[in-house]
N, CA and C atoms as a LAMMPS dump frame, in Angstrom:
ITEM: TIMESTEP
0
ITEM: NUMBER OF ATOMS
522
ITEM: BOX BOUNDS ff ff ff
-5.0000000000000000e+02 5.0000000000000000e+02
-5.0000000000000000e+02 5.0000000000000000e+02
-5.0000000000000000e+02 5.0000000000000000e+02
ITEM: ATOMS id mol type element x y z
1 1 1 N -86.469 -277.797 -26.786
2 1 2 C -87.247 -277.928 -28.002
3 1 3 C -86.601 -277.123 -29.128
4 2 1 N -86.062 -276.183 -29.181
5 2 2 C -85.586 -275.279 -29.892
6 2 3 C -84.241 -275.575 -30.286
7 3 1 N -83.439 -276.403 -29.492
8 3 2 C -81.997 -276.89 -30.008
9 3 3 C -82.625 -278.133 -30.948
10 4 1 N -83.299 -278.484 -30.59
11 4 2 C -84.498 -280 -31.498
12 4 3 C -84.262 -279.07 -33.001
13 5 1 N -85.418 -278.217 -32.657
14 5 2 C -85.576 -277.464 -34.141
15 5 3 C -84.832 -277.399 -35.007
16 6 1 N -83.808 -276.447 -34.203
17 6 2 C -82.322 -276.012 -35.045
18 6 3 C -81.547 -276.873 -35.185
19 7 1 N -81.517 -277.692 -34.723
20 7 2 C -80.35 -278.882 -35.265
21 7 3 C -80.99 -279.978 -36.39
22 8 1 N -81.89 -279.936 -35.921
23 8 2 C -82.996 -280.708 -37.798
24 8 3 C -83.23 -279.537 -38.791
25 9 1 N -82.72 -278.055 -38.427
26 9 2 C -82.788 -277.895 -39.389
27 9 3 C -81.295 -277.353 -40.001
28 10 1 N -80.28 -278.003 -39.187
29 10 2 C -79.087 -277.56 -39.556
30 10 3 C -78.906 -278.792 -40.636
31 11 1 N -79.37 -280.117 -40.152
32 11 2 C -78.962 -281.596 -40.938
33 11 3 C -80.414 -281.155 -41.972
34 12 1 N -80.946 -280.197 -41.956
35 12 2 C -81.949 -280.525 -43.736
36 12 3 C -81.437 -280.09 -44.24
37 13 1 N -80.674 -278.558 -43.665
38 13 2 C -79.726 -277.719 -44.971
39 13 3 C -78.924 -278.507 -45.258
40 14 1 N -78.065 -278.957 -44.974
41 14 2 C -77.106 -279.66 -45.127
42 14 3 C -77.697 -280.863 -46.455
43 15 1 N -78.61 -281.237 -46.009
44 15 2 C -79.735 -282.154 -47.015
45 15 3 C -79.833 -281.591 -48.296
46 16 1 N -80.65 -280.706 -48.049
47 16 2 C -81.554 -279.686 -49.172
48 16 3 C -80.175 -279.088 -49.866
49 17 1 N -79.194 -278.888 -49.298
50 17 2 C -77.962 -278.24 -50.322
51 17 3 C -77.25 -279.386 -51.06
52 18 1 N -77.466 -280.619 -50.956
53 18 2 C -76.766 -281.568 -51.794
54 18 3 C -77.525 -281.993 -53.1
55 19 1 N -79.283 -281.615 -52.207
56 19 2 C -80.337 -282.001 -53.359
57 19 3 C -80.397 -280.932 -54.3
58 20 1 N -79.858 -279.819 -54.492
59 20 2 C -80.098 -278.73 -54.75
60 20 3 C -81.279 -277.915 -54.431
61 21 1 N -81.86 -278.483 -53.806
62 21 2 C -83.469 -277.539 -52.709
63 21 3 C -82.609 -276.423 -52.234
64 22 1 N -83.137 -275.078 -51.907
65 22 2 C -82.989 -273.462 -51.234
66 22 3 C -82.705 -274.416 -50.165
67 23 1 N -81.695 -273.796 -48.803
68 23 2 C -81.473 -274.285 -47.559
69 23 3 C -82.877 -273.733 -46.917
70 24 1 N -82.745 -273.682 -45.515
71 24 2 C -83.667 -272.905 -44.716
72 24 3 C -83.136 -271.202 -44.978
73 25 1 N -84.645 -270.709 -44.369
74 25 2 C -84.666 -269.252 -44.113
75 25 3 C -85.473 -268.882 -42.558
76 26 1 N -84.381 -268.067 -42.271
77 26 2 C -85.099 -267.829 -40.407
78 26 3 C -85.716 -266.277 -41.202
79 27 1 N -87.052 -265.674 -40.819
80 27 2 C -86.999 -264.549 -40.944
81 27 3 C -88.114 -264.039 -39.775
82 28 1 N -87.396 -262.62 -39.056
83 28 2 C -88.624 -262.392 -38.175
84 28 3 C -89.277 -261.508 -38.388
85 29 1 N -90.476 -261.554 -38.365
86 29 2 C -92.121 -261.135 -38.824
87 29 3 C -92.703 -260.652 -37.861
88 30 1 N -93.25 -259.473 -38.477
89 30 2 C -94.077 -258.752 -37.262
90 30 3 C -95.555 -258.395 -37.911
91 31 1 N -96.935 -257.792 -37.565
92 31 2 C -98.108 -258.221 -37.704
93 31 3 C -98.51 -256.825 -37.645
94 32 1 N -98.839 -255.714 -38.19
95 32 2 C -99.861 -254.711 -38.001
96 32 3 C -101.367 -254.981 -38.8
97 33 1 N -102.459 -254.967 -37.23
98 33 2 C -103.411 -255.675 -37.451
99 33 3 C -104.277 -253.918 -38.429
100 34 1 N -105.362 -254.864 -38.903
101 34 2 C -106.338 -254.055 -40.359
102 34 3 C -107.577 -254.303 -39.459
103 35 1 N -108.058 -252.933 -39.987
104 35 2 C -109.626 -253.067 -39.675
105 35 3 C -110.084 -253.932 -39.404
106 36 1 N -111.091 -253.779 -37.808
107 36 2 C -111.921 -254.863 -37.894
108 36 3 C -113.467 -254.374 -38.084
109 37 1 N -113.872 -254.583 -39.507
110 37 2 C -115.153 -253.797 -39.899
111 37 3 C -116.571 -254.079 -39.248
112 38 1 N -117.35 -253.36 -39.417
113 38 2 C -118.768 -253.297 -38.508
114 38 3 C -119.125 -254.725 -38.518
115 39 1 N -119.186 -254.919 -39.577
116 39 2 C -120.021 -256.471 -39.75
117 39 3 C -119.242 -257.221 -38.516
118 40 1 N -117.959 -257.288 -38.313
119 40 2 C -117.941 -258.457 -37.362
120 40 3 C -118.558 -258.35 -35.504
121 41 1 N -119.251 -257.496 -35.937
122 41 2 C -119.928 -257.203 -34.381
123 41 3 C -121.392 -257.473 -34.222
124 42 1 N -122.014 -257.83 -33.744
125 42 2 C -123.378 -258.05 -33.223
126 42 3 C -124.128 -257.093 -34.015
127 43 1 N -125.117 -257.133 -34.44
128 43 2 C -125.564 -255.54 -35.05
129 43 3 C -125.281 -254.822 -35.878
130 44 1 N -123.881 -254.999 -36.47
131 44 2 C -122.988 -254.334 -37.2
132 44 3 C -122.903 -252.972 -36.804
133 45 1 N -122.491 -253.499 -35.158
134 45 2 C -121.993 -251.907 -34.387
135 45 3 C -120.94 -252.509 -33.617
136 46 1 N -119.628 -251.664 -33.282
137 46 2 C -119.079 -252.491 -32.311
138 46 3 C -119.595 -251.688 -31.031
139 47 1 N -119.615 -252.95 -29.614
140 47 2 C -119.847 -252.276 -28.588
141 47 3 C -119.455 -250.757 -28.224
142 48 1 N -120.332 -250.597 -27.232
143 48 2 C -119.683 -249.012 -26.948
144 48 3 C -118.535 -248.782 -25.612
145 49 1 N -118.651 -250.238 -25.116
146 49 2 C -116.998 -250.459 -24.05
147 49 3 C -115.938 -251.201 -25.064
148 50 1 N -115.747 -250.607 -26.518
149 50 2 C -114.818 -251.597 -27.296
150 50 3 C -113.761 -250.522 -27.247
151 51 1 N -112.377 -250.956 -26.73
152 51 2 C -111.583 -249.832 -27.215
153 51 3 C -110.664 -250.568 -27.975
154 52 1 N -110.403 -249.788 -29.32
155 52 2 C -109.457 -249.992 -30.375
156 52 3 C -108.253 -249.487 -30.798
157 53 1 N -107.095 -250.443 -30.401
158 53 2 C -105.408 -249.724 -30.626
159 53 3 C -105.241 -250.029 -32.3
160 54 1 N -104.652 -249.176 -32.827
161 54 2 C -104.029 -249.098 -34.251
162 54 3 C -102.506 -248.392 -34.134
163 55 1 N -102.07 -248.991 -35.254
164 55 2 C -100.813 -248.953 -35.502
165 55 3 C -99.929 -249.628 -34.782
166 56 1 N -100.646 -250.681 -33.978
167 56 2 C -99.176 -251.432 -33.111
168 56 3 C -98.952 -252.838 -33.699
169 57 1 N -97.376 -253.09 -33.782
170 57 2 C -96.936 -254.321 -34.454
171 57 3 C -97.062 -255.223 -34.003
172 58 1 N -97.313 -256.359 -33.856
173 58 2 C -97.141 -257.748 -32.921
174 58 3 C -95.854 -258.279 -33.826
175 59 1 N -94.827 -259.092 -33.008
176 59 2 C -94.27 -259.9 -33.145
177 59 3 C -94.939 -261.16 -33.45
178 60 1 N -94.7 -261.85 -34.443
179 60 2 C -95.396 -263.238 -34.631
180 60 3 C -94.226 -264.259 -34.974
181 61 1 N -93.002 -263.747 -35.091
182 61 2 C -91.676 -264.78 -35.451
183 61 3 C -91.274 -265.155 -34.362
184 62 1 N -90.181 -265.688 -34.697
185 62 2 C -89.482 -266.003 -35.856
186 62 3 C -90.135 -266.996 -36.917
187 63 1 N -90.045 -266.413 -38.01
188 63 2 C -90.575 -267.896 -39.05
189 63 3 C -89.354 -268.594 -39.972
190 64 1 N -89.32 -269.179 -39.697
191 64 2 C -88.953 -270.921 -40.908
192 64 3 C -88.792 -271.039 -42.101
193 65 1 N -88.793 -270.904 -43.286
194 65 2 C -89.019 -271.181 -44.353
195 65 3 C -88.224 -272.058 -45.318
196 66 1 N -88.537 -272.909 -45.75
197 66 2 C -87.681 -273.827 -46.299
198 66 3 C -88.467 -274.588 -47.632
199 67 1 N -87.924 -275.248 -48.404
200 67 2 C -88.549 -275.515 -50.12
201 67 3 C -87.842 -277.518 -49.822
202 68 1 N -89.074 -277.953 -50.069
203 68 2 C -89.274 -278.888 -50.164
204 68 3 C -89.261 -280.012 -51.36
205 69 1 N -89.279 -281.247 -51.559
206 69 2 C -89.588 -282.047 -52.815
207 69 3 C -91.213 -281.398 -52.956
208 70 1 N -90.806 -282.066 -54.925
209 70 2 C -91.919 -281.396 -55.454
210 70 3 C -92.407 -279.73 -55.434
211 71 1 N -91.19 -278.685 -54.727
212 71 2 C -91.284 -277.466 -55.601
213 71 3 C -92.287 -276.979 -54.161
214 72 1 N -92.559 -277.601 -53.109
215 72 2 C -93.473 -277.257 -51.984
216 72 3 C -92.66 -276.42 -51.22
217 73 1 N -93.624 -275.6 -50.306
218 73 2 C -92.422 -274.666 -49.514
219 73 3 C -93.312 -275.062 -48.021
220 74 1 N -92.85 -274.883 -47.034
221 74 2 C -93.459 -275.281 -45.829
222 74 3 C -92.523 -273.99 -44.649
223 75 1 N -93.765 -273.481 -43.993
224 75 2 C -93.466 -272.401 -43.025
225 75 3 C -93.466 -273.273 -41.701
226 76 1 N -92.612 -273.141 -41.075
227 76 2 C -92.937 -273.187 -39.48
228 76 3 C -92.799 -271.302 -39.085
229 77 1 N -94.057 -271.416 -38.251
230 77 2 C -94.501 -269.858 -37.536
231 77 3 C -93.724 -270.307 -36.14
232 78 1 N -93.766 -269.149 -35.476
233 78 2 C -93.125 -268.966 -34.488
234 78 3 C -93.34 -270.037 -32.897
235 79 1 N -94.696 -270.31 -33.165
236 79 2 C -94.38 -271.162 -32.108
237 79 3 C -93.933 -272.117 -32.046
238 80 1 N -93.352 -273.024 -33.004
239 80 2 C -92.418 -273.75 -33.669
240 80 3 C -92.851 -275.409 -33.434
241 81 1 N -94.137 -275.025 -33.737
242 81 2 C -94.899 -276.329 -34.075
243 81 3 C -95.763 -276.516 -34.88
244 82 1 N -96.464 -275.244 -35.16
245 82 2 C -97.437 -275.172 -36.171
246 82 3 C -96.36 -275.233 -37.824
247 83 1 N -96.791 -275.914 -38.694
248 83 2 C -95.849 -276.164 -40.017
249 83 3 C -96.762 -276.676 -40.938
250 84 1 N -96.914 -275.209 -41.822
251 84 2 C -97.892 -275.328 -42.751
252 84 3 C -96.91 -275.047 -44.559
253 85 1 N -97.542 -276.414 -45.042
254 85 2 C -97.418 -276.657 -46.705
255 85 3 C -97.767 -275.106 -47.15
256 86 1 N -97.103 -274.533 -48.372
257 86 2 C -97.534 -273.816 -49.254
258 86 3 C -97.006 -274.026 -50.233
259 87 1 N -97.369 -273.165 -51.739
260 87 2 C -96.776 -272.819 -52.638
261 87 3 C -95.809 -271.58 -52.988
262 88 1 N -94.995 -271.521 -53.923
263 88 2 C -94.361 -270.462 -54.405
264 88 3 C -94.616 -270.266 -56.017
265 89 1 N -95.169 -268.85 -56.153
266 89 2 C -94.89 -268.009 -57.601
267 89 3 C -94.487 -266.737 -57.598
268 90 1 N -95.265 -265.687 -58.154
269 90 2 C -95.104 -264.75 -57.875
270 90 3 C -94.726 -263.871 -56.416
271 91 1 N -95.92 -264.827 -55.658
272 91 2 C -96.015 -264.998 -54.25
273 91 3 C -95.772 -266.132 -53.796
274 92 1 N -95.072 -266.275 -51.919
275 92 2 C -94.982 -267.032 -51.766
276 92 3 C -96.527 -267.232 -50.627
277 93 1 N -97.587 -268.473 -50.936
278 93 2 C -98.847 -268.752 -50.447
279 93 3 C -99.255 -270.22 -49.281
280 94 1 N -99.558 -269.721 -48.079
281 94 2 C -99.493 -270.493 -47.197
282 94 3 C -101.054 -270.375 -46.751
283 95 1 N -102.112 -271.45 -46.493
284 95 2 C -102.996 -271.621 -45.889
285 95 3 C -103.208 -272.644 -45.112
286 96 1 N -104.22 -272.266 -43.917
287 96 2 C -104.884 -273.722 -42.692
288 96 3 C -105.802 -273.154 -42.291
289 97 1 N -106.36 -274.063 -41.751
290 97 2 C -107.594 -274.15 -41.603
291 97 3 C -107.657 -274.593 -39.768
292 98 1 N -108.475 -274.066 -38.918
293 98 2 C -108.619 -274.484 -37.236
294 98 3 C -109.962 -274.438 -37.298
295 99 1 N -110.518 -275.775 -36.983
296 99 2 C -112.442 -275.769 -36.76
297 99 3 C -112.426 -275.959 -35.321
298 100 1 N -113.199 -276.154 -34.484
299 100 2 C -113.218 -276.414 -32.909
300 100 3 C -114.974 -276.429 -33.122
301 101 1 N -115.622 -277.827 -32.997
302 101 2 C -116.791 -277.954 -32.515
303 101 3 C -116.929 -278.999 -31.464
304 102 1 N -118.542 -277.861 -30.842
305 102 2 C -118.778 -277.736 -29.04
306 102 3 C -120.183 -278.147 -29.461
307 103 1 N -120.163 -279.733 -28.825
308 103 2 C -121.47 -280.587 -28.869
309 103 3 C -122.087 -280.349 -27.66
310 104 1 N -123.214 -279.552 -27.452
311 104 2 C -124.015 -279.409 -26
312 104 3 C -124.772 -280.569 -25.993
313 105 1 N -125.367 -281.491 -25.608
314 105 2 C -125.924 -282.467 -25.182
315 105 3 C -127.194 -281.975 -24.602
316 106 1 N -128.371 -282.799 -24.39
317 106 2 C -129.697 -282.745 -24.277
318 106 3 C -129.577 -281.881 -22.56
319 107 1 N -130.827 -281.132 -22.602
320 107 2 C -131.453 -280.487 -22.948
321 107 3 C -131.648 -279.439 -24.23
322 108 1 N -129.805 -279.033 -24.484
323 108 2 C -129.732 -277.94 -25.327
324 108 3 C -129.542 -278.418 -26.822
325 109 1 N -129.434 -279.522 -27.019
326 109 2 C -129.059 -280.111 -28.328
327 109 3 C -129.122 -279.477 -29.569
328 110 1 N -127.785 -278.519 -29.105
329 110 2 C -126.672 -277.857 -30.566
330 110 3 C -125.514 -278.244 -30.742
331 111 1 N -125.27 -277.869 -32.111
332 111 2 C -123.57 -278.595 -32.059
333 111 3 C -122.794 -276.81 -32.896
334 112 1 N -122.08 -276.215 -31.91
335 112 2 C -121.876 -274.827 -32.288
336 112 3 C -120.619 -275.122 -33.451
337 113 1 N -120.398 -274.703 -34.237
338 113 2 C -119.084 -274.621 -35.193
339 113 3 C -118.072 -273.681 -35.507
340 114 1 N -117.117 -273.129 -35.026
341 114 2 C -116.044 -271.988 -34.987
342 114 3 C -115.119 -272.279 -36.293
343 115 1 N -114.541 -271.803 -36.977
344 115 2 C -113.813 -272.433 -38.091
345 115 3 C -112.808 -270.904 -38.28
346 116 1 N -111.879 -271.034 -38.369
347 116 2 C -110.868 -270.27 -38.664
348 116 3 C -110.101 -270.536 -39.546
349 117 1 N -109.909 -269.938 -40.847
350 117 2 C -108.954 -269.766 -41.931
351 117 3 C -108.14 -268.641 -41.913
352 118 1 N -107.035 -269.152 -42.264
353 118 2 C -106.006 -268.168 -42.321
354 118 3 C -105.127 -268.442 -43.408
355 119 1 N -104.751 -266.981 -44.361
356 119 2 C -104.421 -267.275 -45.635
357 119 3 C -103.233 -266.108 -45.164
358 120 1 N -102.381 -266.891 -45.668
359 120 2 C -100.659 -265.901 -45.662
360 120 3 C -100.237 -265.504 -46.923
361 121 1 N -99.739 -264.535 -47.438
362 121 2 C -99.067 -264.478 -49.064
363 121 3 C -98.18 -262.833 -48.694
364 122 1 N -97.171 -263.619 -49.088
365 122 2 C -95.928 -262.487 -49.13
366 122 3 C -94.851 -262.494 -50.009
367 123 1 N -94.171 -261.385 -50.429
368 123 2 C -92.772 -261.392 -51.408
369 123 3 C -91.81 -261.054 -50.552
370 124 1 N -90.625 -261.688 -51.287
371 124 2 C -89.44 -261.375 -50.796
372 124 3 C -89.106 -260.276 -51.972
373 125 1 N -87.542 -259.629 -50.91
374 125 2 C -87.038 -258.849 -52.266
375 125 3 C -85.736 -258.57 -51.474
376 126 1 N -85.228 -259.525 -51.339
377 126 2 C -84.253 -259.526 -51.177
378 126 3 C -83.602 -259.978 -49.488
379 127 1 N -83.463 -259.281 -48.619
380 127 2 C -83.49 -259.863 -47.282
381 127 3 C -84.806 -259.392 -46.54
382 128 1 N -85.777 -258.647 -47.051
383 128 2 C -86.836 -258.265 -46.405
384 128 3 C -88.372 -258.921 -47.46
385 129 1 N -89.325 -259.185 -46.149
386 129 2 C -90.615 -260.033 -46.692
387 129 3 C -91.92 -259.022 -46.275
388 130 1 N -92.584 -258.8 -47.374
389 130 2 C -93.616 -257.824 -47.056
390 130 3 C -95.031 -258.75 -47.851
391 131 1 N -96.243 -258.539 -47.07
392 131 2 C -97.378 -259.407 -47.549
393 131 3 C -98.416 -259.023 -46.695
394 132 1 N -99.431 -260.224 -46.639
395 132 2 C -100.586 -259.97 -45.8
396 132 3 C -101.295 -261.339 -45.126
397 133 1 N -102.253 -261.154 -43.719
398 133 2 C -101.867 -262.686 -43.071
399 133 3 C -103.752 -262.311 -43.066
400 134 1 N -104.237 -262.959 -43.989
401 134 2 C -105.892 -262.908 -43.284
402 134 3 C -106.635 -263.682 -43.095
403 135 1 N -107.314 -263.182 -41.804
404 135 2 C -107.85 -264.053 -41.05
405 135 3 C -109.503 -264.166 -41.464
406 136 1 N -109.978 -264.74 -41.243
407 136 2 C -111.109 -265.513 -41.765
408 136 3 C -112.539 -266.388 -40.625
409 137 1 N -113.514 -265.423 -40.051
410 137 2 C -113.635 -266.263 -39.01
411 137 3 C -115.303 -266.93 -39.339
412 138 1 N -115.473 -267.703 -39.201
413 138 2 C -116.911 -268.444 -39.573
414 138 3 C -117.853 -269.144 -38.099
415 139 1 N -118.464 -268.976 -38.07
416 139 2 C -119.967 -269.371 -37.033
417 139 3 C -120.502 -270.108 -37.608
418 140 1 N -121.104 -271.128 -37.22
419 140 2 C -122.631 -271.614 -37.265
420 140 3 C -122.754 -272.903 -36.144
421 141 1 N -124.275 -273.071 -36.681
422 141 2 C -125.104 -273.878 -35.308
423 141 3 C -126.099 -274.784 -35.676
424 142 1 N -126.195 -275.802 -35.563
425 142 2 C -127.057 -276.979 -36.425
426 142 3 C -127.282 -277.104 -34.95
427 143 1 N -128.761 -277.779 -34.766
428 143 2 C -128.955 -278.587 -33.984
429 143 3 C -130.618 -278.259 -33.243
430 144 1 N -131.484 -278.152 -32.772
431 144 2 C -132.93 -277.892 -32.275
432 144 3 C -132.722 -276.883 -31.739
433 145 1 N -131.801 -276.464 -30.591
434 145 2 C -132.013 -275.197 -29.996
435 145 3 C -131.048 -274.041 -30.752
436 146 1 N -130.959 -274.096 -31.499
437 146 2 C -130.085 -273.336 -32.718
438 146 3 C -130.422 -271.727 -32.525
439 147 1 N -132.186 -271.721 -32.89
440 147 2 C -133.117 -270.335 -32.181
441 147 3 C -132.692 -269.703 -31.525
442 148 1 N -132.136 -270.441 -30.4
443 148 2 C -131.805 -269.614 -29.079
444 148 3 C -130.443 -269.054 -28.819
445 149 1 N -129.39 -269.64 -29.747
446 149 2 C -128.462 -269.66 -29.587
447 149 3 C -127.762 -268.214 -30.174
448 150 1 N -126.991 -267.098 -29.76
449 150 2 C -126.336 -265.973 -30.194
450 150 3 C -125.021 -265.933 -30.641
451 151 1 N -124.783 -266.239 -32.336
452 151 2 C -123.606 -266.515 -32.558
453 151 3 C -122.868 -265.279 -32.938
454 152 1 N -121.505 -265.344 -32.978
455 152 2 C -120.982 -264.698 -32.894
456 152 3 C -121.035 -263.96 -34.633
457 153 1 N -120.68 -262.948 -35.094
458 153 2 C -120.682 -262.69 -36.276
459 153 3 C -119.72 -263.155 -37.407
460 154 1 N -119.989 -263.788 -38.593
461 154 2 C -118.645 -263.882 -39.442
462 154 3 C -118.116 -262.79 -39.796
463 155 1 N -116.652 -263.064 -39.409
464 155 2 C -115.486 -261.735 -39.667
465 155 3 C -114.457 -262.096 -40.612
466 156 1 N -114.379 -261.476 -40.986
467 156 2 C -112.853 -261.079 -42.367
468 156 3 C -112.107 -259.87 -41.873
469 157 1 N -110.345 -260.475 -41.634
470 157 2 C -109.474 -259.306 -41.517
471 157 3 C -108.247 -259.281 -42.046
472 158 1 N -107.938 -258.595 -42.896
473 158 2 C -106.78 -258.982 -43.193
474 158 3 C -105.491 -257.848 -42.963
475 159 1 N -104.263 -258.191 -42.247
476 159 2 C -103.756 -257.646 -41.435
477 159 3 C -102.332 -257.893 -42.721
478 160 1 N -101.427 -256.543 -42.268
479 160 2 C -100.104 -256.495 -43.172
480 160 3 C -99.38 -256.844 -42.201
481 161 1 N -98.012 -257.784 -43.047
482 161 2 C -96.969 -258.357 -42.412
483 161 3 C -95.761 -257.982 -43.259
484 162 1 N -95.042 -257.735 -42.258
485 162 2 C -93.936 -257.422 -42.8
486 162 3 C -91.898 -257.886 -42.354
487 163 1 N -91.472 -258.362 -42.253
488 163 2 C -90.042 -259.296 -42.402
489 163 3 C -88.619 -258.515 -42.621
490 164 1 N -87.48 -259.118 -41.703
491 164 2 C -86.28 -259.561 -42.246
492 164 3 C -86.016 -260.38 -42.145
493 165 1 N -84.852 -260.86 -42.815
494 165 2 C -84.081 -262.131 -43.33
495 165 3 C -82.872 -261.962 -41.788
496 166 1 N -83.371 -263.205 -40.658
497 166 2 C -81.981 -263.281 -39.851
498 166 3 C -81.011 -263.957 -40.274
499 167 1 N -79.651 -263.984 -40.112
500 167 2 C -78.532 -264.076 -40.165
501 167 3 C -78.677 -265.774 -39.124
502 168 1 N -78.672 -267.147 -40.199
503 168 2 C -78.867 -267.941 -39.389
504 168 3 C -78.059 -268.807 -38.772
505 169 1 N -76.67 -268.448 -39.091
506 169 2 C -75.92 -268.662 -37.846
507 169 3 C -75.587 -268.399 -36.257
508 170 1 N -76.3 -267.247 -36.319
509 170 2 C -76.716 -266.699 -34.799
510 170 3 C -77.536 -267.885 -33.706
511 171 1 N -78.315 -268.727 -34.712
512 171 2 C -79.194 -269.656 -34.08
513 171 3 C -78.431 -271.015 -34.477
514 172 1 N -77.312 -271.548 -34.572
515 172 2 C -76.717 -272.758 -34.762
516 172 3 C -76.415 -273.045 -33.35
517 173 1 N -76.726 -274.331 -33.13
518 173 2 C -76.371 -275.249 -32.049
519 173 3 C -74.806 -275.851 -31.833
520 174 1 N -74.022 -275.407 -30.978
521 174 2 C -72.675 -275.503 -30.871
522 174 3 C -72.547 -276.87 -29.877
């Protein structure tokens, strides 16, 4: 899958440099997660078996980046399927959206709703990308037994990300 990747994206550069479009950009990204504040807990307490690590990075790259017709920029994230449209100005701005609804059927007749947004915006400055990736989480529950039902709390987090620019011949397909 990954020689797939890199070799479509060796023939876009190749593309994008005749059209005058930016070629691709490999850059790998890492994730130090932000508060996760009271509100997103039951009660607006977090449990008392919750234990909380800070200051550790996640890897979330390698990411993709490449400029498209019409001035569009489009990320592929690391698992190298997800490939989300954005814009570029000041910042460069990437959003999506993941809903997942769970239809219980009679007796319980709810239809639960999970919805996840996630908003990306970062600068370059040169071979390094610094920004922020936040996450966005939404609940709800339509349906008769709704009453009974214990949803989870809506949460907001927004976590700093931070980048270099790889060297993308390292990843060319020979």
């Amino acid at each position: 899958m990954l020689k797939k990747i890199l070799f479509s994206s060796s023939l876009l550069t190749l593309f994008a440099a005749g059209c005058g479009i930016a070629p691709n950009t490999l850059w790998e990204v890492s994730e130090l997660d932000g508060v996760r504040p009271n509100s997103c807990y039951a009660n607006g307490k977090p449990p008392m078996t919750t234990t909380t690590e800070t200051g550790v990075q996640t890897n979330v790259g390698p990411w993709e980046m490449y400029e498209g017709p019409d001035s569009k920029m489009y990320l592929i994230l690391g698992d190298k399927k997800t490939v989300i449209e954005g814009s570029k100005g000041d910042n460069y701005n990437f959003q999506w959206t993941v809903t997942v609804v769970d239809t219980e059927p009679a007796p319980i007749m709810a239809t639960l709703t999970s919805t996840v947004t996630n908003t990306v915006q970062f600068k370059l400055s040169g071979d390094t990308l610094s920004g922020t990736w936040q996450v966005k989480n939404t609940y709800s529950c339509t349906g008769a037994d709704c009453g009974n039902a214990t949803l989870t709390p809506n949460c907001d987090v927004t976590n700093q990300i931070r980048g270099r620019r790889l060297e993308a011949d390292r990843y060319k397909v020979y």
